[in-house]
mmCIF entry with sequence, helices, sheets and N, C-alpha, C, O atoms, coordinates in Angstrom:
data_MODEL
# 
_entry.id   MODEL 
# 
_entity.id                         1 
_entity.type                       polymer 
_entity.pdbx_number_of_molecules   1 
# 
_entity_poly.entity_id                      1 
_entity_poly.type                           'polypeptide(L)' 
_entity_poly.nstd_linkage                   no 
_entity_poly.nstd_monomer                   no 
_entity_poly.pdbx_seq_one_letter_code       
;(UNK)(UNK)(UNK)(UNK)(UNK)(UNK)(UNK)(UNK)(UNK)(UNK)(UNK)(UNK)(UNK)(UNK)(UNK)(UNK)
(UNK)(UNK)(UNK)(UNK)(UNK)(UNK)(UNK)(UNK)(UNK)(UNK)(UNK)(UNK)(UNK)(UNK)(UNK)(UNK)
(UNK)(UNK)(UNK)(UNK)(UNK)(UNK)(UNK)(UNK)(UNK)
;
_entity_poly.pdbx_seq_one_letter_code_can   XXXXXXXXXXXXXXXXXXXXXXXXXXXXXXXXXXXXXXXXX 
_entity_poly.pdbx_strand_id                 A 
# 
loop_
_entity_poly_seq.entity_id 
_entity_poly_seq.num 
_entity_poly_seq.mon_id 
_entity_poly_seq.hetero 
1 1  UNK n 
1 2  UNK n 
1 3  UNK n 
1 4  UNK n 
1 5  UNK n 
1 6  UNK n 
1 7  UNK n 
1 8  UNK n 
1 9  UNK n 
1 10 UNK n 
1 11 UNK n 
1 12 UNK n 
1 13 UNK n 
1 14 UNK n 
1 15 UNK n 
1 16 UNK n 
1 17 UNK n 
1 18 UNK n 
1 19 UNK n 
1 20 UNK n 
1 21 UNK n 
1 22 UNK n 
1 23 UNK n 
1 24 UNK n 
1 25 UNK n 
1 26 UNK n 
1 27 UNK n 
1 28 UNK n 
1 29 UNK n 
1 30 UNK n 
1 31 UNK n 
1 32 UNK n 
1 33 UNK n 
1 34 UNK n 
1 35 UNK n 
1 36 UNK n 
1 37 UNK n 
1 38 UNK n 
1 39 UNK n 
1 40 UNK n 
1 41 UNK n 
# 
_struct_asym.id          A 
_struct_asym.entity_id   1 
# 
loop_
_struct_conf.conf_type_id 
_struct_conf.id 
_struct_conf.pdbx_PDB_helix_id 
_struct_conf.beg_label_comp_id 
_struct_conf.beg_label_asym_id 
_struct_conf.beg_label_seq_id 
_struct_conf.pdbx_beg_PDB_ins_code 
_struct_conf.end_label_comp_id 
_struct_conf.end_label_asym_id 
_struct_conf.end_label_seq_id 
_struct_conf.pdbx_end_PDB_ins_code 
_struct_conf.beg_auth_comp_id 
_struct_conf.beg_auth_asym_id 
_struct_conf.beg_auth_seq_id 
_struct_conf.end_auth_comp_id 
_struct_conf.end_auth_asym_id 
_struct_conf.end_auth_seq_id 
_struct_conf.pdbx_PDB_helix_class 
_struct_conf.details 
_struct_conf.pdbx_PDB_helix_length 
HELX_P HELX_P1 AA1 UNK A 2  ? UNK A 9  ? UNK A 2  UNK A 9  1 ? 8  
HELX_P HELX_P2 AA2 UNK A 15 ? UNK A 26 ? UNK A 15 UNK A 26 1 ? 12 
HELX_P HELX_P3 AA3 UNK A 33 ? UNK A 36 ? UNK A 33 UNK A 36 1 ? 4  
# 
_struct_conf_type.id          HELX_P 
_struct_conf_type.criteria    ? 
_struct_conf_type.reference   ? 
# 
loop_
_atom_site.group_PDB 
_atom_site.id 
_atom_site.type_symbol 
_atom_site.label_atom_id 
_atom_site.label_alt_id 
_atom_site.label_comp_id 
_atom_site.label_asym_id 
_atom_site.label_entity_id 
_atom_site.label_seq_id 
_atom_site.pdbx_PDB_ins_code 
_atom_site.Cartn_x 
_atom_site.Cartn_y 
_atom_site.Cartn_z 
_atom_site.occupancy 
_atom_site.B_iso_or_equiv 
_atom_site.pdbx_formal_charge 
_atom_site.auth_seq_id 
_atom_site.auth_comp_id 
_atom_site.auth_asym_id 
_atom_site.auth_atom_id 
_atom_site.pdbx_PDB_model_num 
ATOM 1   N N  . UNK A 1 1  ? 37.361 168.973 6.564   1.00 0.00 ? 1  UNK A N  1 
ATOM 2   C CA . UNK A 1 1  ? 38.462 169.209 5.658   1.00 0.00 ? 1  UNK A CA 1 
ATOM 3   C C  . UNK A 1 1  ? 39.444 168.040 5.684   1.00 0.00 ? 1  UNK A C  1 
ATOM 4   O O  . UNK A 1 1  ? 40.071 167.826 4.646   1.00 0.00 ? 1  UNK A O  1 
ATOM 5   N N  . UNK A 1 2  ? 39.671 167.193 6.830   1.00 0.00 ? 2  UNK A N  1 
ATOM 6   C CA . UNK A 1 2  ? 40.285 166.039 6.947   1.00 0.00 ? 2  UNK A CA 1 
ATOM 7   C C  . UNK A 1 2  ? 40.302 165.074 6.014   1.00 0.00 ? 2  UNK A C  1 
ATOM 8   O O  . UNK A 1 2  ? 41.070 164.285 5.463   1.00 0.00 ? 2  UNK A O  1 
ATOM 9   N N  . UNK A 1 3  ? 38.901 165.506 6.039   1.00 0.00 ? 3  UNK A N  1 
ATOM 10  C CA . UNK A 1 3  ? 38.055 163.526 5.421   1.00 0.00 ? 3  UNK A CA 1 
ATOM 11  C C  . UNK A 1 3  ? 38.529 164.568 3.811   1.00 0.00 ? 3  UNK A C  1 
ATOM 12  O O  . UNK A 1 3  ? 39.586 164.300 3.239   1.00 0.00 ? 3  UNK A O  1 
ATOM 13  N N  . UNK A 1 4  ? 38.146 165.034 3.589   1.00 0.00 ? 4  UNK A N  1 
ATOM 14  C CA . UNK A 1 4  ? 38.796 165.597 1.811   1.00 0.00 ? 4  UNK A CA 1 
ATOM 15  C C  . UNK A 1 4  ? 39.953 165.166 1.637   1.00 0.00 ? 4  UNK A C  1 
ATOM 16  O O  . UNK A 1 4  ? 40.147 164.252 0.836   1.00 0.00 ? 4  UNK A O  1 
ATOM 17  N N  . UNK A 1 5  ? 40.908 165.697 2.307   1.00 0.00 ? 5  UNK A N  1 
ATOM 18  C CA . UNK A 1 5  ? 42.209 165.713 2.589   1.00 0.00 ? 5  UNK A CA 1 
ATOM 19  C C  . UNK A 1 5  ? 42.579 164.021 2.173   1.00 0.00 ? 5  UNK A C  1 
ATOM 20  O O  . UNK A 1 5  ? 43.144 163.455 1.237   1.00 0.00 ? 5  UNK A O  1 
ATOM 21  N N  . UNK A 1 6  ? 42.159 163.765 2.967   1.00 0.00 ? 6  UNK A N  1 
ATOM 22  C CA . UNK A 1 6  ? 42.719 161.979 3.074   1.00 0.00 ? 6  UNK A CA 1 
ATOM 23  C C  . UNK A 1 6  ? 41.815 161.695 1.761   1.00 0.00 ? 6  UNK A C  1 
ATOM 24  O O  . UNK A 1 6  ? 42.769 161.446 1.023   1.00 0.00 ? 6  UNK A O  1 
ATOM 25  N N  . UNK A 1 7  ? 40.732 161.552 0.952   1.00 0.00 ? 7  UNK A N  1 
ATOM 26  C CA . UNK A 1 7  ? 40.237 161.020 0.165   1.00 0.00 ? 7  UNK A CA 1 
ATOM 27  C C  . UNK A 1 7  ? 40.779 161.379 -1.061  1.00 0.00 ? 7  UNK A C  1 
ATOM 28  O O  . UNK A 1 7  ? 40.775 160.525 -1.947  1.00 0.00 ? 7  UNK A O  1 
ATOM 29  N N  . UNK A 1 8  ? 41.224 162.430 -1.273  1.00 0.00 ? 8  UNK A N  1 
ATOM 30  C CA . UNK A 1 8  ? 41.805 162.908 -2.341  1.00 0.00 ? 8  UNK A CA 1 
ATOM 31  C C  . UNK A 1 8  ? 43.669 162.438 -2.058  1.00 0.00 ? 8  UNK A C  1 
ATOM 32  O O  . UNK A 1 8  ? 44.498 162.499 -2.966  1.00 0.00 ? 8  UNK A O  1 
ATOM 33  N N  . UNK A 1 9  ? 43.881 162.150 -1.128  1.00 0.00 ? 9  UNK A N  1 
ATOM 34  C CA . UNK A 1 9  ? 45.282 161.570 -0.782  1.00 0.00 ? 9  UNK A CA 1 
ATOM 35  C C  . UNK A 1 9  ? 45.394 160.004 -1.156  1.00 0.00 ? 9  UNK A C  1 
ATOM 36  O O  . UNK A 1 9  ? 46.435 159.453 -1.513  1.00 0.00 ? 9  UNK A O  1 
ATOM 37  N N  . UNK A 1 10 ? 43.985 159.316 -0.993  1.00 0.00 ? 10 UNK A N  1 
ATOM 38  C CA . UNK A 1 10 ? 43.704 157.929 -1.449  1.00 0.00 ? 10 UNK A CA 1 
ATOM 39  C C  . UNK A 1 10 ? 43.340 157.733 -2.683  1.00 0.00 ? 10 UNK A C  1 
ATOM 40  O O  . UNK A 1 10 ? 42.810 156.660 -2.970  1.00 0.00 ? 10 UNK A O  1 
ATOM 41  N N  . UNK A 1 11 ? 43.504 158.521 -3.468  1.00 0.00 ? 11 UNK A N  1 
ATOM 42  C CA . UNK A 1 11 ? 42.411 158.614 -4.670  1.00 0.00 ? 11 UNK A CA 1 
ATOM 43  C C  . UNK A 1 11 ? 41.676 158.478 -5.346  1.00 0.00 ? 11 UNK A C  1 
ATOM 44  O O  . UNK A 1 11 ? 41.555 158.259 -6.552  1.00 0.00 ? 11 UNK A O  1 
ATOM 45  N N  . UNK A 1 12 ? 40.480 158.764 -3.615  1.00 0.00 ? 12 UNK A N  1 
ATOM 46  C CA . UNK A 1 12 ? 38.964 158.443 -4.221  1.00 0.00 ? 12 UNK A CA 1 
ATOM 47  C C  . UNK A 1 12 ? 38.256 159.542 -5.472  1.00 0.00 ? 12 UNK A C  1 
ATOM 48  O O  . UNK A 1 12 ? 37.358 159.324 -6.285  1.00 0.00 ? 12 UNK A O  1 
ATOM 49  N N  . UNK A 1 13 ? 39.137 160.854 -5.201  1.00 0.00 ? 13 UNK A N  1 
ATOM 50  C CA . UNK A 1 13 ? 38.361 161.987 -5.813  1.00 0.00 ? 13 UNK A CA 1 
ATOM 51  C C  . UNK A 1 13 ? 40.001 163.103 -6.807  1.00 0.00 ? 13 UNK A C  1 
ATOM 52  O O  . UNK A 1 13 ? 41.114 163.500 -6.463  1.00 0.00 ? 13 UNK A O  1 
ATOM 53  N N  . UNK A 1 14 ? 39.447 163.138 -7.638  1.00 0.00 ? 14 UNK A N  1 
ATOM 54  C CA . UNK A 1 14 ? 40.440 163.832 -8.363  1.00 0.00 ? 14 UNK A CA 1 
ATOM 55  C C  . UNK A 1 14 ? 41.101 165.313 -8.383  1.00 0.00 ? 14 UNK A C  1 
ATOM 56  O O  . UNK A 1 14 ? 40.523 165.957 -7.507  1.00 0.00 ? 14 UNK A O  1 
ATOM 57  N N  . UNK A 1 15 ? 41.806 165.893 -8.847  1.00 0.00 ? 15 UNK A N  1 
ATOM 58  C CA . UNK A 1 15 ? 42.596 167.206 -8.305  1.00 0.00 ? 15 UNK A CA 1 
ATOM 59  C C  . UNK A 1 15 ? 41.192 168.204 -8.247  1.00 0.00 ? 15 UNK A C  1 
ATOM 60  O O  . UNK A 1 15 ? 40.857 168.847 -7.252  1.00 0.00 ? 15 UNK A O  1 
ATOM 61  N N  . UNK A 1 16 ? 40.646 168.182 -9.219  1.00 0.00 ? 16 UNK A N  1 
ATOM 62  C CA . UNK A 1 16 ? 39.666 168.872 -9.747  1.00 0.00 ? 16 UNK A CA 1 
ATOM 63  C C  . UNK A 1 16 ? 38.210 168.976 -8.689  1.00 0.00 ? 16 UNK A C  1 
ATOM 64  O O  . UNK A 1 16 ? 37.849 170.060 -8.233  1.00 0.00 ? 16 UNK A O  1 
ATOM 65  N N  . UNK A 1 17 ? 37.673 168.025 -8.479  1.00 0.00 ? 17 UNK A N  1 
ATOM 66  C CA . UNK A 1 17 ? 36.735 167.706 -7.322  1.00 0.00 ? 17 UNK A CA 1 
ATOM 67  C C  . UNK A 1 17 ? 37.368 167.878 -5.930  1.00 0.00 ? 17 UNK A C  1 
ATOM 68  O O  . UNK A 1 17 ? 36.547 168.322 -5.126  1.00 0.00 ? 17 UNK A O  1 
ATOM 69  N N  . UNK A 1 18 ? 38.825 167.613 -5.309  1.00 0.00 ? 18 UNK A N  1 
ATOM 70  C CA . UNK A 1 18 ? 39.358 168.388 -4.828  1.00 0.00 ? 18 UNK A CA 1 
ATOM 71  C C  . UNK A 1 18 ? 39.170 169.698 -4.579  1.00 0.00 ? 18 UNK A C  1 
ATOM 72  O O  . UNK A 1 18 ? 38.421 170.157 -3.716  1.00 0.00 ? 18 UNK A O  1 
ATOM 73  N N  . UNK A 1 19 ? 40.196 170.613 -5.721  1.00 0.00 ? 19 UNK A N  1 
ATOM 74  C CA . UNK A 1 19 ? 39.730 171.989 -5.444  1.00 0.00 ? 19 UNK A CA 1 
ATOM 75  C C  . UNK A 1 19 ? 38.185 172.503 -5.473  1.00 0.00 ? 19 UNK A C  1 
ATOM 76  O O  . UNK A 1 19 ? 37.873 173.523 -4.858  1.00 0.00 ? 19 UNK A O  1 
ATOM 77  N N  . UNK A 1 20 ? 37.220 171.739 -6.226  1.00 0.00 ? 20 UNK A N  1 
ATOM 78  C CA . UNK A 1 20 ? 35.678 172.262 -6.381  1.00 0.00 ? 20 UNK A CA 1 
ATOM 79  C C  . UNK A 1 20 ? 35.278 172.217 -4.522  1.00 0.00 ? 20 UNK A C  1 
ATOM 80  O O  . UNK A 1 20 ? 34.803 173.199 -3.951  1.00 0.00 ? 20 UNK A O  1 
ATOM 81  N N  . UNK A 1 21 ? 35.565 170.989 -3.860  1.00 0.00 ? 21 UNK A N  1 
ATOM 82  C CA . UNK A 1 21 ? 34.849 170.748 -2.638  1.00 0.00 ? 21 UNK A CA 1 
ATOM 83  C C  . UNK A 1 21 ? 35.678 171.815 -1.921  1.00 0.00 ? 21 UNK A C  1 
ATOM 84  O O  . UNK A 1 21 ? 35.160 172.768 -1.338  1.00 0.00 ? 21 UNK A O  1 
ATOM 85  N N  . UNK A 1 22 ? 36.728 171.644 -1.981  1.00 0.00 ? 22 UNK A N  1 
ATOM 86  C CA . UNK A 1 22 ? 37.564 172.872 -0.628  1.00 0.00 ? 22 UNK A CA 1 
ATOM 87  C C  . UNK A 1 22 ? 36.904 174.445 -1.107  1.00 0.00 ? 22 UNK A C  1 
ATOM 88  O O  . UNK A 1 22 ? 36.757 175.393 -0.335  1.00 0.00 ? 22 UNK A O  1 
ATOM 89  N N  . UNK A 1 23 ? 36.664 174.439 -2.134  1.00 0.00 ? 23 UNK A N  1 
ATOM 90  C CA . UNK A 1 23 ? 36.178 176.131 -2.471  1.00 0.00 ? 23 UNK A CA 1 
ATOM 91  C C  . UNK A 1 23 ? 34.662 176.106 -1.756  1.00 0.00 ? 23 UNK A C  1 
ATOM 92  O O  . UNK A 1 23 ? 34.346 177.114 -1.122  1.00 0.00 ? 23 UNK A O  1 
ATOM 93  N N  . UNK A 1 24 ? 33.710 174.988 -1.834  1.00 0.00 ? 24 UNK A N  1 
ATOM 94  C CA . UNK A 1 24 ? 32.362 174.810 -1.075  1.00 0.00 ? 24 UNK A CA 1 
ATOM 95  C C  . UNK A 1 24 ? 32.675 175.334 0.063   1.00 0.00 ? 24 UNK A C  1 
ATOM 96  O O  . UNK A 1 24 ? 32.412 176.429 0.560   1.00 0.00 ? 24 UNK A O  1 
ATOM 97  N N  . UNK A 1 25 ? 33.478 174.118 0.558   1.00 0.00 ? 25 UNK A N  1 
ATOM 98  C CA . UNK A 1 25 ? 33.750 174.259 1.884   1.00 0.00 ? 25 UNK A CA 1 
ATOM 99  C C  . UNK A 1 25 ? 34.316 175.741 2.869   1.00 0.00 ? 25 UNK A C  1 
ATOM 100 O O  . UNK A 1 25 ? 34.197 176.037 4.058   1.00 0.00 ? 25 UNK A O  1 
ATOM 101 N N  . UNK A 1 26 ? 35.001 176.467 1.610   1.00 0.00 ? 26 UNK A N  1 
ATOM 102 C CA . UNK A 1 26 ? 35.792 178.022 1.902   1.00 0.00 ? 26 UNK A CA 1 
ATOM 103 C C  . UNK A 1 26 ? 34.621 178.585 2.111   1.00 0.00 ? 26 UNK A C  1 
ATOM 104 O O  . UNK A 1 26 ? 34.584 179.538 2.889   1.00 0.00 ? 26 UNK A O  1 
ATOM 105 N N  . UNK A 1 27 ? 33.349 178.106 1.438   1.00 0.00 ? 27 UNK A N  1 
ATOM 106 C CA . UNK A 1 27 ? 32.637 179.465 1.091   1.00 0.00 ? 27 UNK A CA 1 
ATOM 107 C C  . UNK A 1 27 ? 32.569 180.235 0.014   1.00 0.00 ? 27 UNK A C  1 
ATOM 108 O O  . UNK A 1 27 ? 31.970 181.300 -0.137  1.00 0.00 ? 27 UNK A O  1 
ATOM 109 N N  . UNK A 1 28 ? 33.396 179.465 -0.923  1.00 0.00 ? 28 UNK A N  1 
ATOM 110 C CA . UNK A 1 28 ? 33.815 180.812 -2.345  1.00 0.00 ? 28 UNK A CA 1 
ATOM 111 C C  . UNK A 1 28 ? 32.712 180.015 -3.697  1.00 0.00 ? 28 UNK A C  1 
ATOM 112 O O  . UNK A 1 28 ? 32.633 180.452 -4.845  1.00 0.00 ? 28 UNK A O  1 
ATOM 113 N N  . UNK A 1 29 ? 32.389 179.486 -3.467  1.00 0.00 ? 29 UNK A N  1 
ATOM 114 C CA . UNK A 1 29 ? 31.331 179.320 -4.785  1.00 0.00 ? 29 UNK A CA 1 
ATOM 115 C C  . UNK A 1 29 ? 30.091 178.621 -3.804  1.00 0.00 ? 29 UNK A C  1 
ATOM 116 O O  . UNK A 1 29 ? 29.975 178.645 -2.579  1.00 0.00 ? 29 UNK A O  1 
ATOM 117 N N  . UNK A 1 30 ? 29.168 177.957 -4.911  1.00 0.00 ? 30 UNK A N  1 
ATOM 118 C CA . UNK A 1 30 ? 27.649 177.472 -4.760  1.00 0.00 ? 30 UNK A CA 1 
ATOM 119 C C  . UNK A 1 30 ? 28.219 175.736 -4.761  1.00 0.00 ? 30 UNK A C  1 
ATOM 120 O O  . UNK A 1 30 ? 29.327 175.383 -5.165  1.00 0.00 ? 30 UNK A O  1 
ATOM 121 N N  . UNK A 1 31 ? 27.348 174.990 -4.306  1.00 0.00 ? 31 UNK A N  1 
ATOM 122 C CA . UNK A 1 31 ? 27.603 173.453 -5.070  1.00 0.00 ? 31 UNK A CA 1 
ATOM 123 C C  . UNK A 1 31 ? 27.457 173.187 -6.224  1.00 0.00 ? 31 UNK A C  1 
ATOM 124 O O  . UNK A 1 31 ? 26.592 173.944 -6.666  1.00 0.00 ? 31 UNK A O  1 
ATOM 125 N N  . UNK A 1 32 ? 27.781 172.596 -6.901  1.00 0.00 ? 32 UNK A N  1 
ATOM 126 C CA . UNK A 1 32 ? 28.192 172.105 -8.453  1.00 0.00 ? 32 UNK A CA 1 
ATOM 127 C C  . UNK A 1 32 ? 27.828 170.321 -8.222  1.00 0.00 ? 32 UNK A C  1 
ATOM 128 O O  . UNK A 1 32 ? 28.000 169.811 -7.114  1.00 0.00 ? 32 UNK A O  1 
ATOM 129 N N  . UNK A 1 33 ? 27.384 169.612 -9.254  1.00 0.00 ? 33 UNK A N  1 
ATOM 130 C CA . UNK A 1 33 ? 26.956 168.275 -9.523  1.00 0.00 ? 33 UNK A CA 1 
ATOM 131 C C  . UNK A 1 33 ? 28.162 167.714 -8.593  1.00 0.00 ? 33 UNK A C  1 
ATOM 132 O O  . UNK A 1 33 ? 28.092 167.151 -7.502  1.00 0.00 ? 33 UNK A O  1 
ATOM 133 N N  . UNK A 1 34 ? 29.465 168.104 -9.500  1.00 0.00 ? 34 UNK A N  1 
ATOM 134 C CA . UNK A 1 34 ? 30.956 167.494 -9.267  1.00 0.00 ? 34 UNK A CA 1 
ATOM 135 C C  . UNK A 1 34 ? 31.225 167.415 -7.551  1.00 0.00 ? 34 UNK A C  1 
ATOM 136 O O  . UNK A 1 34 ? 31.442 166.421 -6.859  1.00 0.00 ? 34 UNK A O  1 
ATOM 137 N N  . UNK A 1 35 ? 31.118 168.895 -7.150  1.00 0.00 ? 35 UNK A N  1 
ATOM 138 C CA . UNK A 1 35 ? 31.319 169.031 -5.896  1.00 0.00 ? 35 UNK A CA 1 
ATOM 139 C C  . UNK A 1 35 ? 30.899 168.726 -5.157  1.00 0.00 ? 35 UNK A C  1 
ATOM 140 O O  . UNK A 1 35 ? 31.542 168.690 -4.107  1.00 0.00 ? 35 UNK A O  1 
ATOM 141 N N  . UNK A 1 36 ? 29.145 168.171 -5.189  1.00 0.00 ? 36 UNK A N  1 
ATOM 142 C CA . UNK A 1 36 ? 28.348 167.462 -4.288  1.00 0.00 ? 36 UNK A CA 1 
ATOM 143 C C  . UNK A 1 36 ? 28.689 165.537 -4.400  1.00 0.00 ? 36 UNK A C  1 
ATOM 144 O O  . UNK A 1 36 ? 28.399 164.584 -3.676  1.00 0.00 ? 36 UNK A O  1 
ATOM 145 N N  . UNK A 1 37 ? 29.268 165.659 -5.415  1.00 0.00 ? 37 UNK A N  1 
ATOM 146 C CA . UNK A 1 37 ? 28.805 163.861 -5.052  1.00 0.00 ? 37 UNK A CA 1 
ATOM 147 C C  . UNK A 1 37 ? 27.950 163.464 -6.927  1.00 0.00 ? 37 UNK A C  1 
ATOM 148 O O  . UNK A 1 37 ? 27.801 162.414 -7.552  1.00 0.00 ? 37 UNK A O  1 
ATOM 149 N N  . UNK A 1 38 ? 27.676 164.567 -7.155  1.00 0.00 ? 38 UNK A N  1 
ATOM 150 C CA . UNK A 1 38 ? 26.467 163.824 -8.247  1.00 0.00 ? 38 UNK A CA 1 
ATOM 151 C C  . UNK A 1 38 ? 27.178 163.797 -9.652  1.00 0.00 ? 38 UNK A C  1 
ATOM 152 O O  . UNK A 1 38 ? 26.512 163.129 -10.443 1.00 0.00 ? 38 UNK A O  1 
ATOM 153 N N  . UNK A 1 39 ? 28.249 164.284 -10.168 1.00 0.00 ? 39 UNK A N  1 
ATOM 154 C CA . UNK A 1 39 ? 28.933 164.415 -11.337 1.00 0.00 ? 39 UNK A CA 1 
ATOM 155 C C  . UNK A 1 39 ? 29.251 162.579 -11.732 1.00 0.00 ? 39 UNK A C  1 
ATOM 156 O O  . UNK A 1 39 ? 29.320 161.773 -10.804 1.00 0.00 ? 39 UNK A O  1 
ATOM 157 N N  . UNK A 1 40 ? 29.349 162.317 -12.599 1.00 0.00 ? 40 UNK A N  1 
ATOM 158 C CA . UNK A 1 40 ? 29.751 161.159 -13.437 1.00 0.00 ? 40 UNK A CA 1 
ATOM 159 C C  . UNK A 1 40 ? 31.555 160.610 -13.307 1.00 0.00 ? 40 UNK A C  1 
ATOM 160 O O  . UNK A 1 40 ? 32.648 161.134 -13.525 1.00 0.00 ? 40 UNK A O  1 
ATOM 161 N N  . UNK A 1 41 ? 31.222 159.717 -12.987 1.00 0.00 ? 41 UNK A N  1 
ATOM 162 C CA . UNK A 1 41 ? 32.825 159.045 -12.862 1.00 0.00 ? 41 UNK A CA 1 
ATOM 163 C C  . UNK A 1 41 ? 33.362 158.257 -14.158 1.00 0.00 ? 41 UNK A C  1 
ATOM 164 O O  . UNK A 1 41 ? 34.485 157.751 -14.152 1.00 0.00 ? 41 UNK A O  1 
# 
């Protein structure tokens, strides 16, 4: 949760991919393209 934390504080990753990965990470949804890494920049 750190490494999110700080990457989205640097802004490698946007509000959106943000909340998608912390919800993975909760447990509250499935992976998504976005949330893994594979969505389009």
């Amino acid at each position: 949760m750190e490494i999110l934390e700080r990457r989205f504080a640097e802004g490698e990753i946007t509000a959106e991919e943000y909340r998608s990965r912390q919800q993975v990470l909760d447990g509250d949804e499935t992976p998504t393209a976005s949330a893994t890494g594979g969505g389009a920049r």
